[in-house]
Structures are given as structure tokens and as C-alpha cells.
C-alpha positions as CSV (number, residue, x, y, z in Angstrom):
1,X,10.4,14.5,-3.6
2,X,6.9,14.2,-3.0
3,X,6.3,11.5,-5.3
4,X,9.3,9.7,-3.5
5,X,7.7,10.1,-0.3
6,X,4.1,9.2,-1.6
7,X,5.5,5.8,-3.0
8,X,7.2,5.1,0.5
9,X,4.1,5.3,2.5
10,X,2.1,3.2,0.0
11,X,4.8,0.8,0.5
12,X,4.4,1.2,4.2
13,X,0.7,0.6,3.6
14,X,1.3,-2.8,2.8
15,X,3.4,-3.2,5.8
16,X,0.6,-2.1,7.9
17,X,-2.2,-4.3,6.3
18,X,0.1,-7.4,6.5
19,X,1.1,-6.8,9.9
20,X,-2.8,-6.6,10.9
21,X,-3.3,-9.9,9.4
22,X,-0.1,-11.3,11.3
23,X,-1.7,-9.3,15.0
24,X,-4.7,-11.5,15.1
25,X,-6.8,-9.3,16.5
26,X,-4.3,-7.6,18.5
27,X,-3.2,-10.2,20.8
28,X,0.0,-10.5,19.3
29,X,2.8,-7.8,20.4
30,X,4.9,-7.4,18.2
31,X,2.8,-7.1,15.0
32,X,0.5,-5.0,16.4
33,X,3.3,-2.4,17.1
34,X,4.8,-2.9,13.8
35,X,0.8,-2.3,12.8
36,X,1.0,1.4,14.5
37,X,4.5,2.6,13.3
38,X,4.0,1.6,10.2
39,X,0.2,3.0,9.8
40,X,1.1,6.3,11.4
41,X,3.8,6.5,9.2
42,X,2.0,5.8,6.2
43,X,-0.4,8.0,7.1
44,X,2.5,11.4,7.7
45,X,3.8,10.3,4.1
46,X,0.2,10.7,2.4
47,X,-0.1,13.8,4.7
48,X,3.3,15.1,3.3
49,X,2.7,14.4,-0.3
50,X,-0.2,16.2,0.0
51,X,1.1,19.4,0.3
52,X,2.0,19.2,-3.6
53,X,0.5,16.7,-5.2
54,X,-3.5,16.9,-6.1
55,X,-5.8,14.8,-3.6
56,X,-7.5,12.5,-5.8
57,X,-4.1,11.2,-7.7
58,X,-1.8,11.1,-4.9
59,X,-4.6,8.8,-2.4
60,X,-5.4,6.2,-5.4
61,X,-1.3,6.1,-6.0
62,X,-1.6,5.4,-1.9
63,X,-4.1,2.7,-2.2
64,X,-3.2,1.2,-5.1
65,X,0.3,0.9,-4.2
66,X,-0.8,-1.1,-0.9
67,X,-3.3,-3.0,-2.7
68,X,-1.4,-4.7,-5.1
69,X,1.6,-4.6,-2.5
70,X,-0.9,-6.2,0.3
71,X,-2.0,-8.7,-2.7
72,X,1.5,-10.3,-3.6
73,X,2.2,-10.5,-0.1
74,X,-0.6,-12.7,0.3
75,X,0.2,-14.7,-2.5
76,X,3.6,-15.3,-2.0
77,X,3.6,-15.5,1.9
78,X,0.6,-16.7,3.0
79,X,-0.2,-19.0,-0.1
80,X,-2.9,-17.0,-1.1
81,X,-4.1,-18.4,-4.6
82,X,-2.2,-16.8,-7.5
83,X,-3.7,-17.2,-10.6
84,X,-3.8,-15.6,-14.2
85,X,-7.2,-13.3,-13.6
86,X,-5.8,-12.2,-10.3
87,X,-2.3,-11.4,-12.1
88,X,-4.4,-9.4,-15.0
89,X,-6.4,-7.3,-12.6
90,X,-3.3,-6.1,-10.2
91,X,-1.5,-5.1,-14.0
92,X,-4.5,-3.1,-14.2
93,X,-4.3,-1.7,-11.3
94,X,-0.7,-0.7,-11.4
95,X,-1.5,0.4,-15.0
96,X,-3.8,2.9,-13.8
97,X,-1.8,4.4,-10.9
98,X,1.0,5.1,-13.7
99,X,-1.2,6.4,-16.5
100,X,-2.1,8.6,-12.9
101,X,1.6,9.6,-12.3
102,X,2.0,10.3,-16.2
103,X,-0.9,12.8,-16.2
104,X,-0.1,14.3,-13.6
């Protein structure tokens, strides 16, 4: 269960950093609650996970599921550049966070 809940928050993650980029500073309402919920949340699912998992695998499963989350948001929303190298090096991130989870 923990893993389950570890995966959500990184997912939530992403929701917060692309809502950030959407709040422009803050002055916009509504992503800048969506930026809170979804942060706090985020943030009580790492907490949660916590309690079983070790420190130093279940944070780089966080920020590497919200990396690479935050970085195909940007390419595919905001028309972010999406080439081959940047392709290769999210593989390797996502690589590493399951060679993580394996070891585990």
C-alpha cells in the first residue's frame, strides 16, 4: 500500500509543479489553489509512505516520478522541445527509480 500511495503523491507532484507554472506568480486563483491541495497532498502521501518504506528510496521515487511527470507535461502541453537526448535521459531516470523499487 505504501508504494501505492508513494506513486500517487509523486503523481500529485507533477500536478503541483504544473499548476505553479500555470499561477504566474500567484496572481491567478485558481491554479494557485490547485498549487496548495495538490502540494499538501503530495507532501501527506511522501509523509505516509514513509512510515515503511526507507528514506532515501521512497523521496528519489517522489522526485523522480514528478520529474519526468513535470517534463512530459511540458512537452506535450506547453510545447516544450521534445527531442531524442531529452527522451534518453527521462528513460534513465525512470530506469533508476525502478531498478530502486526492485531493490527494495
Amino acid at each position: 500500500m505504501a508504494w501505492i500511495v508513494l506513486v500517487l503523491s509523486g503523481i500529485l507532484e507533477t500536478v503541483w509543479a504544473s499548476a505553479l507554472s500555470r499561477s504566474e506568480g500567484f496572481s491567478r486563483p485558481l491554479p494557485s489553489v490547485v498549487f496548495g491541495v495538490a502540494l499538501v497532498a503530495s507532501m501527506v502521501g511522501l509523509a505516509w509512505s514513509l512510515r515503511t518504506l526507507p528514506v532515501g528510496t521512497a523521496y528519489v521515487v517522489w522526485v523522480g516520478i514528478g520529474a519526468v511527470g513535470t517534463a512530459l507535461y511540458g512537452m506535450v502541453v506547453l510545447g516544450e522541445p521534445a527531442t531524442l537526448v531529452r527522451f534518453v535521459c527521462l528513460a534513465a531516470i525512470v530506469g533508476g527509480v525502478v531498478g530502486l523499487k526492485l531493490v527494495s
